[in-house]
C-alpha positions as CSV (number, residue, x, y, z in Angstrom):
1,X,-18.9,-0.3,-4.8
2,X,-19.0,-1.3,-8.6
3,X,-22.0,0.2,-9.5
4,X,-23.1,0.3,-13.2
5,X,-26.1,3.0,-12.8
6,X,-25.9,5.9,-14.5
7,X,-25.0,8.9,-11.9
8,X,-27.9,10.5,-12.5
9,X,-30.2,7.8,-12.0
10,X,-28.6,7.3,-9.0
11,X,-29.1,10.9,-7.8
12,X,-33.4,11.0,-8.7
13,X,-33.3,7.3,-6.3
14,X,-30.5,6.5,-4.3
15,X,-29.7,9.8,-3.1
16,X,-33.5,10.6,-1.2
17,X,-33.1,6.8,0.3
18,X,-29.7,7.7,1.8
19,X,-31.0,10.6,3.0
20,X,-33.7,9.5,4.7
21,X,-32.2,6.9,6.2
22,X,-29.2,8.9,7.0
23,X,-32.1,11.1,9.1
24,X,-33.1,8.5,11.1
25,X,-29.4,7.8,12.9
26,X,-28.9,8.5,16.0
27,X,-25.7,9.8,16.5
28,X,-22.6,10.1,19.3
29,X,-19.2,11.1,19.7
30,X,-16.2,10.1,21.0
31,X,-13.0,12.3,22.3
32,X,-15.2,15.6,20.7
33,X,-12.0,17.5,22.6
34,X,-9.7,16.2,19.8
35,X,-12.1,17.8,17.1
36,X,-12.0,21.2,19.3
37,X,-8.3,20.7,19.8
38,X,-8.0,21.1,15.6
39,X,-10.4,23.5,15.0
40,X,-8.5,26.1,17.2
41,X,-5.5,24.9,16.1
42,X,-5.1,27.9,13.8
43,X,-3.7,25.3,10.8
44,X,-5.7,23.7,7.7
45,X,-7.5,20.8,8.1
46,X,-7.3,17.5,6.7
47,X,-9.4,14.4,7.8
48,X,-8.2,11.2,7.3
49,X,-10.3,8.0,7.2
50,X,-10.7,5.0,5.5
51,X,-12.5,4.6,2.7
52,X,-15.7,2.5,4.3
53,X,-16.7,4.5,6.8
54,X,-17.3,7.6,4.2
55,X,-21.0,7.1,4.7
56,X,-22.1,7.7,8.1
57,X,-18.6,10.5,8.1
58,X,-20.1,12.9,5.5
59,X,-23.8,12.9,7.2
60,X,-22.3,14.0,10.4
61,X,-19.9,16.4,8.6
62,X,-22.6,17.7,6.9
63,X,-22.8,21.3,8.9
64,X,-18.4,20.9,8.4
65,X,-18.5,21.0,4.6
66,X,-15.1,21.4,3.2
67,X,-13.9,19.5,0.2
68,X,-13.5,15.6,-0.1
69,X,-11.3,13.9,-2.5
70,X,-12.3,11.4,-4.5
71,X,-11.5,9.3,-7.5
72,X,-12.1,9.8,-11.4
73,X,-14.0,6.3,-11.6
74,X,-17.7,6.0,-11.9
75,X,-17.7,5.2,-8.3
76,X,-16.3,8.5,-7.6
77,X,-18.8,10.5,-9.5
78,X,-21.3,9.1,-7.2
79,X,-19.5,10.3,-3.9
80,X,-19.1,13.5,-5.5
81,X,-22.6,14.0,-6.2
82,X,-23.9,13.0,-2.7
83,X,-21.5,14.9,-1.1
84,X,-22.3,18.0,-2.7
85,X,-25.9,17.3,-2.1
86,X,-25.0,17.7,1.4
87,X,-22.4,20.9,0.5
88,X,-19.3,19.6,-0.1
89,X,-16.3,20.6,-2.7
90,X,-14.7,18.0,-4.1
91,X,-11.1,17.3,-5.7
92,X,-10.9,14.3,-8.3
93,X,-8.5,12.2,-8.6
94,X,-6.4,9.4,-6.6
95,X,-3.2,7.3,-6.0
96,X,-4.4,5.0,-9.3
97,X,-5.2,7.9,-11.6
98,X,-4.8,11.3,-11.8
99,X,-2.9,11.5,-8.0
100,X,-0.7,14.2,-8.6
101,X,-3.8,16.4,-10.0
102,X,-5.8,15.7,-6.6
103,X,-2.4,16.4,-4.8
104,X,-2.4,20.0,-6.2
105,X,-6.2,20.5,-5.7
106,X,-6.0,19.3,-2.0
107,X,-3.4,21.5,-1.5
108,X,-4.9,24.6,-3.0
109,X,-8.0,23.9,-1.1
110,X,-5.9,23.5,2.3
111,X,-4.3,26.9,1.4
112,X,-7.5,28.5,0.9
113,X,-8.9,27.7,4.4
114,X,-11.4,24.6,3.1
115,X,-10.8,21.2,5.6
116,X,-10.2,18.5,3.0
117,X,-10.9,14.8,3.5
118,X,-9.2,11.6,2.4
119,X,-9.5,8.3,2.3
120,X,-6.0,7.1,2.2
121,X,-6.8,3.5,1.3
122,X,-9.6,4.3,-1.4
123,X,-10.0,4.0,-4.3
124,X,-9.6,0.5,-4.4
125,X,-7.8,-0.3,-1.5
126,X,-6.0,-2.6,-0.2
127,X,-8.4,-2.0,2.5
128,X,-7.2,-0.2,5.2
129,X,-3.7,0.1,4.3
130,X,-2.2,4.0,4.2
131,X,-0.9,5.8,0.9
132,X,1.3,8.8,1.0
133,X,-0.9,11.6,-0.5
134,X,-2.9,12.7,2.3
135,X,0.0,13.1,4.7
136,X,1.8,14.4,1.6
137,X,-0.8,17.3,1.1
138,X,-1.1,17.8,5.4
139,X,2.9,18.2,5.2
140,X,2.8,21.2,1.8
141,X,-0.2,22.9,3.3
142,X,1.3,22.6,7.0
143,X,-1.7,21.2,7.9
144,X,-2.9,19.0,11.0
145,X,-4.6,15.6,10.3
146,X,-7.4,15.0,12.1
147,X,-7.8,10.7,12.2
148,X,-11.7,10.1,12.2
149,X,-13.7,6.8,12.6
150,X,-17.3,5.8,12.3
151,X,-19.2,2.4,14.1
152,X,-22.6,1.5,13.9
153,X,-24.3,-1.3,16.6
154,X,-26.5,-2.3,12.9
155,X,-25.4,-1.8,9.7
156,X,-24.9,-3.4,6.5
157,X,-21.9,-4.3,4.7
158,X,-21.8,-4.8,0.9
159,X,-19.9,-7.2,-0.9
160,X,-17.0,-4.7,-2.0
161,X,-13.2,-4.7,-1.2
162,X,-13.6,-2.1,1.3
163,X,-16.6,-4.0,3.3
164,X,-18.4,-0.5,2.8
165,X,-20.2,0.6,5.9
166,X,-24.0,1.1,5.5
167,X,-25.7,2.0,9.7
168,X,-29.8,0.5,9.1
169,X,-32.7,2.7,10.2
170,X,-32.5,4.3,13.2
171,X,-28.8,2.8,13.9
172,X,-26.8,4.4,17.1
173,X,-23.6,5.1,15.2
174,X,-20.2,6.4,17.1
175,X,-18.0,8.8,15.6
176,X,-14.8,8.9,16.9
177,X,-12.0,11.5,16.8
178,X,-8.0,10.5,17.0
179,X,-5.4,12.7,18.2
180,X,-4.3,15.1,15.9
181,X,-0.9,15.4,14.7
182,X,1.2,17.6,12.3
183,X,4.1,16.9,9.9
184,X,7.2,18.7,9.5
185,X,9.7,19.1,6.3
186,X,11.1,17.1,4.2
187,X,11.6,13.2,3.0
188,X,12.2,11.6,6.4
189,X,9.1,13.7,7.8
190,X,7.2,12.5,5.3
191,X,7.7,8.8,5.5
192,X,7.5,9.1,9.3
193,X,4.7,10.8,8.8
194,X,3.0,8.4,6.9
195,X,3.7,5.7,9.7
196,X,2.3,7.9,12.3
197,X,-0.9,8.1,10.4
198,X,-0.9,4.1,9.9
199,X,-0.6,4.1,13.7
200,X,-3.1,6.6,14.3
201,X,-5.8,4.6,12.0
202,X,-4.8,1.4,14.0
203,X,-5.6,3.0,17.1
204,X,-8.9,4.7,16.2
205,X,-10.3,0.9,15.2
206,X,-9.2,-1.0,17.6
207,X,-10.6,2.0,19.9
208,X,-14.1,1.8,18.4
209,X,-14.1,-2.0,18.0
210,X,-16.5,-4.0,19.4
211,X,-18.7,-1.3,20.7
212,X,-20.8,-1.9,17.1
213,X,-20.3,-3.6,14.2
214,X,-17.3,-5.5,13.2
């Protein structure tokens, strides 16, 4: 988002705006069985989504919690401050800077019961394209990914690389849940791992698209 506000600034005005808008949403879900198919899974937790849609995501994952990962950047501080406004964790770090820290603290998180989010393409992109670490940290902590998208039928988009996703007042905005998937051991699990989740991403778009906004 490029922002140059100090973070606490941002927290005394930006934060009770979001808020209150986010309030105002009126929310739905799609495939909910997917969701309840992880959550009784018996396995850690990790949500994967891209880096846009993180918005409308943590409001509805409000009651969830769990930890989200996020980058070391001013950007990042921001996301970490709302989310623990609304009672997240949060790991810092990502694939520019500090990845093999947030790899580490995802993991220990995972191990310690806490559903972690990602947002594979973040922090600055390409947009929508997959990096390893997620389905790196799914395939230590033997973990299932759960693939999570978010449409809106009104919504802003700002002028950022990632198009970030903004639903206006009173906004009927979708959430919808992929089908989850696990990864086993080793190199080639890894990389295949990585192009299931690709896939998986793919699918949950073109899923929600067109129902809202581009």
């Amino acid at each position: 988002m490029a922002l140059k506000i100090p973070p606490k600034l941002v927290d005394l005005t930006v934060r009770p705006m979001l808020m209150g808008l986010a309030s105002s949403w009126r929310t739905e879900v799609v495939h909910l069985e997917r969701w309840e198919q992880a959550s009784t899974a018996g396995k850690p937790r990790v949500f994967m989504a891209w880096h846009e849609t993180i918005l409308p995501l943590l409001w509805h994952h409000r009651r969830v919690g769990g930890t989200i990962v996020v980058s070391d950047n001013r950007d990042g501080q921001y996301l970490a401050d709302f989310a623990k406004s609304l009672g997240y964790r949060s790991v810092r770090g990502s694939s520019s800077k500090g990845a093999a820290r947030a790899l580490i603290g995802a993991v220990r998180e995972l191990e310690a019961g806490f559903t972690v989010a990602f947002t594979p393409d973040g922090p600055r992109g390409p947009r929508r394209e997959m990096k390893p670490g997620l389905v790196a940290a799914a395939q230590r902590a033997e973990a299932i990914i759960i693939p999570v998208w978010a449409e809106a039928d009104r919504a802003w988009r700002l002028n950022s690389w990632d198009k970030f996703l903004i639903p206006k007042p009173f906004a009927r905005v979708a959430i919808f849940y992929g089908q989850p998937f696990t990864v086993g051991a080793g190199k080639q699990a890894l990389a295949a791992g990585t192009a299931a989740a690709t896939r998986a991403m793919a699918n949950l778009v073109s899923e929600g698209h067109g129902t809202t906004t581009p």
